[in-house]
The first five atom37 places (N, CA, C, CB, O) and aatype in JSON, in Angstrom:
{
  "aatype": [20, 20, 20, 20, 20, 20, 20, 20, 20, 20, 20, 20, 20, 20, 20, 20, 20, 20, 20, 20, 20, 20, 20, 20, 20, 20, 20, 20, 20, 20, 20, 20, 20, 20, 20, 20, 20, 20, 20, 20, 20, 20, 20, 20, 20, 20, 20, 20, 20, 20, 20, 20, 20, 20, 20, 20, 20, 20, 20, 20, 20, 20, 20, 20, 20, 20, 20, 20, 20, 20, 20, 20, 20, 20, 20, 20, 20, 20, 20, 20, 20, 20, 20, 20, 20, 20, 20, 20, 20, 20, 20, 20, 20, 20, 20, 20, 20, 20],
  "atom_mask": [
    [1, 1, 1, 1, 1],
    [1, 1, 1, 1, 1],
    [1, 1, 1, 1, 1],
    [1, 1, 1, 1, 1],
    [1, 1, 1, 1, 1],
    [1, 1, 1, 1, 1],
    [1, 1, 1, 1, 1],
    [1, 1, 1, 1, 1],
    [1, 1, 1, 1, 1],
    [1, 1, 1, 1, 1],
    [1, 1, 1, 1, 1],
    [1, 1, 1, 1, 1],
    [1, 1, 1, 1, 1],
    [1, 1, 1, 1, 1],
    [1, 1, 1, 1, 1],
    [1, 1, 1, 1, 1],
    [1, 1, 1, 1, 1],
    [1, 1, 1, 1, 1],
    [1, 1, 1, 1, 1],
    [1, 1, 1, 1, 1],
    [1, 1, 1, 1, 1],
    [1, 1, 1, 1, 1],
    [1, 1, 1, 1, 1],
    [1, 1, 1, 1, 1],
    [1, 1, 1, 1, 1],
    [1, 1, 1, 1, 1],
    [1, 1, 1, 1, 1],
    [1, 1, 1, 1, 1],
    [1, 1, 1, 1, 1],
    [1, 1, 1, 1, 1],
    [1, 1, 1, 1, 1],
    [1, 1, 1, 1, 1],
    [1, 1, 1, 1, 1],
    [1, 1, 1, 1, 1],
    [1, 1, 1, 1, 1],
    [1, 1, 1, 1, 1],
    [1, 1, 1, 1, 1],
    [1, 1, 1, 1, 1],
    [1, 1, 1, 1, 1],
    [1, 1, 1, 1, 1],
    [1, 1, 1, 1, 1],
    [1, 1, 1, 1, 1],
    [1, 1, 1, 1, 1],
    [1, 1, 1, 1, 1],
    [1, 1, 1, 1, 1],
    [1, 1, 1, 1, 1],
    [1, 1, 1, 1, 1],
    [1, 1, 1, 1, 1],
    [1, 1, 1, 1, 1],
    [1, 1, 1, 1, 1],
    [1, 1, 1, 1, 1],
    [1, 1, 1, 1, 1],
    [1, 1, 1, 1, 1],
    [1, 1, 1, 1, 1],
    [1, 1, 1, 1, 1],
    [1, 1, 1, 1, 1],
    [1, 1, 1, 1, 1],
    [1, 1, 1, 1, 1],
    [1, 1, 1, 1, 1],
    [1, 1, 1, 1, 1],
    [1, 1, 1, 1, 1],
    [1, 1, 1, 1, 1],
    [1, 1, 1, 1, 1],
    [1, 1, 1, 1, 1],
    [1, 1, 1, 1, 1],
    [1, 1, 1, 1, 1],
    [1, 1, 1, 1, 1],
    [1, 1, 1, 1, 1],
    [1, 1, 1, 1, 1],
    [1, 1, 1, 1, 1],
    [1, 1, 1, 1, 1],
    [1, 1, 1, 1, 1],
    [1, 1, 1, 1, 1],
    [1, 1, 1, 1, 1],
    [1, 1, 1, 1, 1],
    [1, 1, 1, 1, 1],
    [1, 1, 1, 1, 1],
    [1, 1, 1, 1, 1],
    [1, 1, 1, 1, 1],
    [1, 1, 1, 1, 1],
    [1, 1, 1, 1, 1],
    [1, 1, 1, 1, 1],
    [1, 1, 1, 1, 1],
    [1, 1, 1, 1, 1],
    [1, 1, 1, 1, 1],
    [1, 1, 1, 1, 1],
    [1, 1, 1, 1, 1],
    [1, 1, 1, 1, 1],
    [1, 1, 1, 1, 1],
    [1, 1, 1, 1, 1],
    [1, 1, 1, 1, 1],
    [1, 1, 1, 1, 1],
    [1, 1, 1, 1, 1],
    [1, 1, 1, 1, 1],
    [1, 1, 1, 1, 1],
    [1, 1, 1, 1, 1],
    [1, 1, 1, 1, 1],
    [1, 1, 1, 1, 1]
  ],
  "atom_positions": [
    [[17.55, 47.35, -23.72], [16.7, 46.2, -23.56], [17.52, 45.1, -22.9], [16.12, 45.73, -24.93], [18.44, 44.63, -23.57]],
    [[17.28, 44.58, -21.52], [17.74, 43.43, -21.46], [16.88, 41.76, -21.5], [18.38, 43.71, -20.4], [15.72, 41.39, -21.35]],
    [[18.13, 41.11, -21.76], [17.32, 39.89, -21.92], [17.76, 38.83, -20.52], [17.71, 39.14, -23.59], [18.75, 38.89, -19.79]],
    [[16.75, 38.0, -20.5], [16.82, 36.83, -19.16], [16.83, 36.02, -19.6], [15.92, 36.58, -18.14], [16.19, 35.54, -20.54]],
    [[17.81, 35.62, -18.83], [18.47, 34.16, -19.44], [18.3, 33.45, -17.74], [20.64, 34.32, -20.29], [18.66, 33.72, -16.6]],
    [[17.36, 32.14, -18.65], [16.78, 30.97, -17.57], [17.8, 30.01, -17.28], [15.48, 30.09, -18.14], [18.29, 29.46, -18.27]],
    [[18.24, 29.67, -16.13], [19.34, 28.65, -15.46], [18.3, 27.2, -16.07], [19.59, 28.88, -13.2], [17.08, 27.1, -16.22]],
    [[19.38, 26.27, -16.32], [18.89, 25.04, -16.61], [18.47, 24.44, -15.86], [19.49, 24.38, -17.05], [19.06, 24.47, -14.78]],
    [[17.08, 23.47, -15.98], [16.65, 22.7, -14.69], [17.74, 22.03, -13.85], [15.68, 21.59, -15.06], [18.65, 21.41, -14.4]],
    [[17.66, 22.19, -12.16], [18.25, 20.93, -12.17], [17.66, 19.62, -11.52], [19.39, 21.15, -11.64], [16.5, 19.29, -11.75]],
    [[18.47, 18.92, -10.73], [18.24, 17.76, -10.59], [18.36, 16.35, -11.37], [17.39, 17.95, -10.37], [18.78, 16.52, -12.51]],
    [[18.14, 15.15, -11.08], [18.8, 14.11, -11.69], [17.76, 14.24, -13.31], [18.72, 12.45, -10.59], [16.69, 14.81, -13.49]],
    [[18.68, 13.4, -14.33], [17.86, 13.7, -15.54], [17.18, 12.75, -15.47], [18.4, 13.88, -16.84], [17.37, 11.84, -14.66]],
    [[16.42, 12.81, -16.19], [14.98, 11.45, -16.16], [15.45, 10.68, -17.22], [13.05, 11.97, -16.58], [16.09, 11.18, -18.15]],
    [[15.15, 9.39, -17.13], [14.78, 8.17, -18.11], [14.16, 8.12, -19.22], [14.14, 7.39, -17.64], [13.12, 8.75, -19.38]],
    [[14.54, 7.59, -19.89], [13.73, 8.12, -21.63], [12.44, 6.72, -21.12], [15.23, 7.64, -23.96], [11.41, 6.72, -21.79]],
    [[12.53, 5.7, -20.09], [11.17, 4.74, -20.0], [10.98, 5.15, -19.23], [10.96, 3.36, -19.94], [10.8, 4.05, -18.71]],
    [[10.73, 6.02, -18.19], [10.03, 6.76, -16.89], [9.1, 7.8, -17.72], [11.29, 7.65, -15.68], [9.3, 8.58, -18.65]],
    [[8.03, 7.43, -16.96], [6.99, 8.73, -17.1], [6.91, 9.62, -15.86], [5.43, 8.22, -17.37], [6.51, 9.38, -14.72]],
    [[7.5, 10.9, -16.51], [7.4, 11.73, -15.57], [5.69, 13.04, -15.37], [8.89, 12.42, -15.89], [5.71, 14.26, -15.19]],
    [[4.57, 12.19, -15.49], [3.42, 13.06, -15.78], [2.82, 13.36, -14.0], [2.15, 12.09, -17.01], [1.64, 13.23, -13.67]],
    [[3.68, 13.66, -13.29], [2.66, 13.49, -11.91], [2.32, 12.25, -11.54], [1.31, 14.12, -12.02], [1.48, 12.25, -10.64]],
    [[2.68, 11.13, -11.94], [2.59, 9.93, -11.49], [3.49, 9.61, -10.45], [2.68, 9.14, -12.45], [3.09, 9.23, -9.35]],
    [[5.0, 9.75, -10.79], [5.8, 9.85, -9.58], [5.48, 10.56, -8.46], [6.88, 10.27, -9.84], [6.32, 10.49, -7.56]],
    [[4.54, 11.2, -8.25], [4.08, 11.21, -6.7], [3.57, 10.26, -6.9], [3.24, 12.23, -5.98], [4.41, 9.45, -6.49]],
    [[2.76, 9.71, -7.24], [1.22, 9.36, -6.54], [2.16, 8.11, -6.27], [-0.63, 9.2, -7.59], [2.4, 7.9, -5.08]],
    [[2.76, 7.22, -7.24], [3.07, 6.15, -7.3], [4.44, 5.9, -6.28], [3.15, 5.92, -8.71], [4.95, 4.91, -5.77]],
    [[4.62, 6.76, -6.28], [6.12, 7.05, -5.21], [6.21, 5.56, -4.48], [5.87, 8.62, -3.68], [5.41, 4.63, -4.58]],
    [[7.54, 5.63, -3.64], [7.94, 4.44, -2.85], [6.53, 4.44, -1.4], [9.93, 4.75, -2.21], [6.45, 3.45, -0.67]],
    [[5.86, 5.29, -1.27], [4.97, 4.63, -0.07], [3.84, 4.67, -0.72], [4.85, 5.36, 1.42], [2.87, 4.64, 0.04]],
    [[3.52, 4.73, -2.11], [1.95, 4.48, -2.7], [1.71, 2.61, -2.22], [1.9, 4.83, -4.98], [0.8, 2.24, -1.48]],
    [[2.9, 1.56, -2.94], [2.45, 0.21, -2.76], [2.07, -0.23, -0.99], [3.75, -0.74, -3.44], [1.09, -0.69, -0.41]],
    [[3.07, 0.08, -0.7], [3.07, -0.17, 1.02], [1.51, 0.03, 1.57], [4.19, 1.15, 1.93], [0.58, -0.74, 1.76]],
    [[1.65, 1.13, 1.68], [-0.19, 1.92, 1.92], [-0.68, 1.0, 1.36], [-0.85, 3.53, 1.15], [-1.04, 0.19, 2.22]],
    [[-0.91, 0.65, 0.36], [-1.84, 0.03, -0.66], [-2.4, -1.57, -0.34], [-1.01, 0.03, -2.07], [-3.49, -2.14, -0.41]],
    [[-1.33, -1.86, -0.05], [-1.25, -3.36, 0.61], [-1.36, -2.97, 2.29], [0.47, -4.29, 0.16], [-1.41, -4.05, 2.89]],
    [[-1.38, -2.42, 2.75], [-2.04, -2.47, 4.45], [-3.43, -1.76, 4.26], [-0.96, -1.44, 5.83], [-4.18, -1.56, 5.21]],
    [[-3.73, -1.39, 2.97], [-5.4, -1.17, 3.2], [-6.27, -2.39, 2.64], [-5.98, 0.28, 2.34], [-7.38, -2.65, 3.11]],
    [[-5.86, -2.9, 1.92], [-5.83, -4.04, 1.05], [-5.79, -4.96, 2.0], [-4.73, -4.15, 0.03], [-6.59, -5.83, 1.65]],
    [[-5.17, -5.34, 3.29], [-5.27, -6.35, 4.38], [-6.05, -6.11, 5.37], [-4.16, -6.62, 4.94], [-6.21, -6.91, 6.29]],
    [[-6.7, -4.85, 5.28], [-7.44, -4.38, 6.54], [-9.08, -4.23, 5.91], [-6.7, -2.72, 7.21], [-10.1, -4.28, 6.6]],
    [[-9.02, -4.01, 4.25], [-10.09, -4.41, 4.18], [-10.85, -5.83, 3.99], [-10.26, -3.79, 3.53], [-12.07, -6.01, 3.97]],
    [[-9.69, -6.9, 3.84], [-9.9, -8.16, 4.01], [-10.19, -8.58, 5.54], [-8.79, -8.81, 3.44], [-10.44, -9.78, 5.67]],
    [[-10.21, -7.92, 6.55], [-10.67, -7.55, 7.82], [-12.1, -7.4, 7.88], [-10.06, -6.39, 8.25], [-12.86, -8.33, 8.14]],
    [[-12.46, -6.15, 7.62], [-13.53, -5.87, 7.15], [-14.31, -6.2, 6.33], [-13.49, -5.25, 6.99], [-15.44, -5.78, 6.58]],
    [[-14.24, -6.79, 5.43], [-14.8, -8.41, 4.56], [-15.41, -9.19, 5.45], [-13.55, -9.51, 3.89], [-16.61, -9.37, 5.62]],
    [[-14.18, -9.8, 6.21], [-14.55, -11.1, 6.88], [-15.15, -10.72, 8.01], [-13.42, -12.05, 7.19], [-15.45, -11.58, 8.84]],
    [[-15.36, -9.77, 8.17], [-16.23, -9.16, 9.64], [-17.5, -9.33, 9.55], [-16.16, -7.6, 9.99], [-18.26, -9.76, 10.42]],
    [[-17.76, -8.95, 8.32], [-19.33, -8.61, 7.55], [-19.67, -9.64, 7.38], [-19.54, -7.85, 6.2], [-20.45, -10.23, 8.13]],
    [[-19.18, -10.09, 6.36], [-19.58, -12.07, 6.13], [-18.67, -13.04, 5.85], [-20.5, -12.47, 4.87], [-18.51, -13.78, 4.88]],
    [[-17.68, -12.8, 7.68], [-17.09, -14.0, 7.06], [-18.35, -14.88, 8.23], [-14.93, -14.25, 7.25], [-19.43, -14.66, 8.77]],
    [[-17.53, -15.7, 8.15], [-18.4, -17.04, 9.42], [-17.89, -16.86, 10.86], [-17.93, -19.01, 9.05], [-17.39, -15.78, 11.19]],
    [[-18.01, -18.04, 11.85], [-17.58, -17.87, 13.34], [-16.95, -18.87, 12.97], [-18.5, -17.88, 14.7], [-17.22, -19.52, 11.95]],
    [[-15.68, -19.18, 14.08], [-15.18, -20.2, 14.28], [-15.49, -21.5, 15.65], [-14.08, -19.64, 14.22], [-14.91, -21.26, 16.71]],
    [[-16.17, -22.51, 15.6], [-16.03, -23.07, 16.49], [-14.72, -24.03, 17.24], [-16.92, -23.5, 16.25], [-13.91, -24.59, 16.5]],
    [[-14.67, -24.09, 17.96], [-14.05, -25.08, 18.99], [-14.44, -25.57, 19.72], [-13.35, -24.88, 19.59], [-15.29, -25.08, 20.47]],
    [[-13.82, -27.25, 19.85], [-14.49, -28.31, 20.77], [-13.55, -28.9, 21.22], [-15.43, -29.28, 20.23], [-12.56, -28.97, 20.48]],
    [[-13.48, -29.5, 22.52], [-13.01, -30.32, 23.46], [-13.54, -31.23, 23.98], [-12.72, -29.86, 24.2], [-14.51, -31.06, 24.72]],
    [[-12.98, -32.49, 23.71], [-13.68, -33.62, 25.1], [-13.95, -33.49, 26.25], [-13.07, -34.58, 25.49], [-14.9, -33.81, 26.96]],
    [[-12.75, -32.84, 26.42], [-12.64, -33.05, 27.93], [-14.11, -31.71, 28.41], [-10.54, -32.58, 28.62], [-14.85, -31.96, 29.36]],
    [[-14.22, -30.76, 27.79], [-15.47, -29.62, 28.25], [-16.47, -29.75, 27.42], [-15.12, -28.03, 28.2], [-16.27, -29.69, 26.21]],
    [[-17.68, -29.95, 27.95], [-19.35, -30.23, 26.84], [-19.33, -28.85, 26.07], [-21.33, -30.37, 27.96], [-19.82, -28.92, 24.95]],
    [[-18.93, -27.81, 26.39], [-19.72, -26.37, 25.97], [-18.5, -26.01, 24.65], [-19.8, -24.86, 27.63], [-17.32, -26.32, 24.75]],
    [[-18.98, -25.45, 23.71], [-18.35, -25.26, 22.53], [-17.94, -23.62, 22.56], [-19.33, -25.75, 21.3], [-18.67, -22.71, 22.95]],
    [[-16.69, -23.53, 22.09], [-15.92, -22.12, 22.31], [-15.9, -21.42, 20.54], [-13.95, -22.49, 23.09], [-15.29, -21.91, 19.59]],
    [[-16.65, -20.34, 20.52], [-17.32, -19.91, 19.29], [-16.39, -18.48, 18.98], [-19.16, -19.65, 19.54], [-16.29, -17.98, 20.11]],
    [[-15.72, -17.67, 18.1], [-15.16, -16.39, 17.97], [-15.87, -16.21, 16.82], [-13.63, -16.19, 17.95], [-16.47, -17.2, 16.39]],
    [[-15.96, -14.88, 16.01], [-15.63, -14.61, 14.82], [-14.34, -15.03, 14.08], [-15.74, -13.47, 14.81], [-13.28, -15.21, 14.69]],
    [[-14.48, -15.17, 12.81], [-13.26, -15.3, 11.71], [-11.98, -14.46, 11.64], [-13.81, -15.05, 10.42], [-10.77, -14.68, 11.54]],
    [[-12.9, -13.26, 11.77], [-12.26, -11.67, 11.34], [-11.06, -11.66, 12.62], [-13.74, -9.99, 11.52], [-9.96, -11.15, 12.37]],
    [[-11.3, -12.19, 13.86], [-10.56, -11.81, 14.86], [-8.72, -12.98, 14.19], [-11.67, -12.33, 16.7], [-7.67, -12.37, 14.01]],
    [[-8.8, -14.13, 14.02], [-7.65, -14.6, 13.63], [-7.31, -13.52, 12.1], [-7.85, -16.38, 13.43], [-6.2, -13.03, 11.9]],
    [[-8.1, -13.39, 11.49], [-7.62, -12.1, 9.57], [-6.97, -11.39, 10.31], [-9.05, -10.8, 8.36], [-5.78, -11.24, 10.03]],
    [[-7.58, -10.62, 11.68], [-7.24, -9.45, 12.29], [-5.86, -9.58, 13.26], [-8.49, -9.01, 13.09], [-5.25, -8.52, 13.45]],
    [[-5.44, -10.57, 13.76], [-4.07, -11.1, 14.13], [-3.15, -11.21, 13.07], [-4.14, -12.4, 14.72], [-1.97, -11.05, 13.39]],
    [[-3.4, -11.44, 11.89], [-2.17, -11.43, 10.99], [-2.7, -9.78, 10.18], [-2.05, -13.16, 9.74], [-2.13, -8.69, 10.23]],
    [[-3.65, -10.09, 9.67], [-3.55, -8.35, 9.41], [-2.37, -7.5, 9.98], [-4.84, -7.61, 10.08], [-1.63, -6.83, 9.27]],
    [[-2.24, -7.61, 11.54], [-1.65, -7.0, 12.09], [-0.35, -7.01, 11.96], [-1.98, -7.11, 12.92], [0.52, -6.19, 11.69]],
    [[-0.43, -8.5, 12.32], [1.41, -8.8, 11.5], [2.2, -8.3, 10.62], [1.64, -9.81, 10.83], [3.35, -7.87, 10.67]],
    [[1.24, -8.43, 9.58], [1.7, -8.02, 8.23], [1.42, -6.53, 8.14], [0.96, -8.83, 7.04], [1.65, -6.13, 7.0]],
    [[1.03, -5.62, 8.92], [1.2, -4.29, 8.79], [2.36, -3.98, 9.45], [0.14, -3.53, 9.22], [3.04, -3.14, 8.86]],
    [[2.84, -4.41, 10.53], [3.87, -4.08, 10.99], [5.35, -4.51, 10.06], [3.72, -4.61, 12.31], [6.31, -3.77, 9.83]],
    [[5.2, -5.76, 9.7], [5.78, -6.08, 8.69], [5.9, -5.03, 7.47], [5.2, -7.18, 8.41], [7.04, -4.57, 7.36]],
    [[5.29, -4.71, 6.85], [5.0, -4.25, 5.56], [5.19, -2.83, 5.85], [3.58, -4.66, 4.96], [5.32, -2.07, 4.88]],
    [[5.23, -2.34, 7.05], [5.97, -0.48, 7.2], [6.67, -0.8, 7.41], [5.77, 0.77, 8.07], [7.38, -0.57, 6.43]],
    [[7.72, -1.74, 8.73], [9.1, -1.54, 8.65], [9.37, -1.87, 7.71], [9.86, -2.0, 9.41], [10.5, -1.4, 7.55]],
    [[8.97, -2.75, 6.33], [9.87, -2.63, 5.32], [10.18, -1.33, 4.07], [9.53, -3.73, 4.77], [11.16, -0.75, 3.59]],
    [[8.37, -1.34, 3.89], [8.09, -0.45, 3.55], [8.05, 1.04, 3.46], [7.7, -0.75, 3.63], [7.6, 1.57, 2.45]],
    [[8.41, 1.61, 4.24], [8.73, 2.87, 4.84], [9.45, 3.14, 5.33], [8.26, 3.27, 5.4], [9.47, 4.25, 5.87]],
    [[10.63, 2.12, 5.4], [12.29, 2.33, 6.03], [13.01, 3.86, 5.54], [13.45, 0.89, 5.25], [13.16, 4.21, 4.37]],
    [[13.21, 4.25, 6.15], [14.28, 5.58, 5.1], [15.18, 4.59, 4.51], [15.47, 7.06, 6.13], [15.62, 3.54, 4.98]],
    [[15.36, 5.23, 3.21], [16.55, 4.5, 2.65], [17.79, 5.7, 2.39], [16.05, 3.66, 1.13], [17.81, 6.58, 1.52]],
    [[18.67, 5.45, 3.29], [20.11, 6.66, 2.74], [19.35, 7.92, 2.46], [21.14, 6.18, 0.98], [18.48, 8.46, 3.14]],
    [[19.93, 8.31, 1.18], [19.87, 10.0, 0.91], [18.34, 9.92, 0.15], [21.42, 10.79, -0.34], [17.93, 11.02, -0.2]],
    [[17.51, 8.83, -0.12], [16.63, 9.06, -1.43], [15.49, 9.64, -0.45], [16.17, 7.5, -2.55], [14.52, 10.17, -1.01]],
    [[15.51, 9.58, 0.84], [13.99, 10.62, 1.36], [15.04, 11.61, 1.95], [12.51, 9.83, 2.84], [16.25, 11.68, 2.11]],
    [[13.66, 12.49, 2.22], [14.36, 13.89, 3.33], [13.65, 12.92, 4.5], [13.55, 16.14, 3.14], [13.1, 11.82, 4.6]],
    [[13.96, 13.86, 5.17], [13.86, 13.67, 6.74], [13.09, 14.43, 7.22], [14.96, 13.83, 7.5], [12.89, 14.42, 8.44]]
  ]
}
C-alpha cells in the first residue's frame, strides 16, 4: 500500500485580518481604478441626459454661444481617466506579471 504525501501550499502566507474568500480578485489593485473611471463617465452620462446647456455672452457679438454641460464633465472626465490609469494601473516591480 502506498501512501501520498501532499507538498505544502506555497506562496506568501496570508494575514490573520485579510480575507482570503475570492474577494482578492474581485477587489484586487485594478477593481478601485476601473471603478472610479466608470463612476466619472457615468457622471458624463448623467449630465448628458439632464444636465442643462451652457450659455455664453459677449458685448462685443449680439448672438449667444450655447453647448451642452456634459461636453466641459466630458473634458475633465477625460483628464481624470488618463490620470487615474497612469496611476492606477502602473506595474508596480514584481507584484504583477507581465
Amino acid at each position: 500500500m502506498t501512501t501520498v504525501m501532499h507538498e505544502p501550499a506555497t506562496g506568501p502566507p496570508s494575514h490573520p485580518d485579510r480575507r482570503d474568500r475570492g474577494s482578492g480578485r474581485l477587489l484586487g489593485p485594478d477593481f478601485w481604478p476601473g471603478v472610479s473611471i466608470v463612476a466619472m463617465w457615468l457622471a458624463v452620462l448623467f449630465d448628458g441626459i439632464f444636465g442643462g446647456m451652457m450659455t455664453f455672452a459677449s458685448p462685443a457679438t449680439p448672438n449667444l454661444t450655447t453647448i451642452p454641460s456634459a461636453v466641459l464633465v466630458a473634458l475633465f472626465a477625460a483628464l481624470g481617466t488618463v490620470s487615474v490609469a497612469k496611476r492606477g494601473f502602473a506595474r508596480r516591480g514584481r507584484d504583477r506579471p507581465e
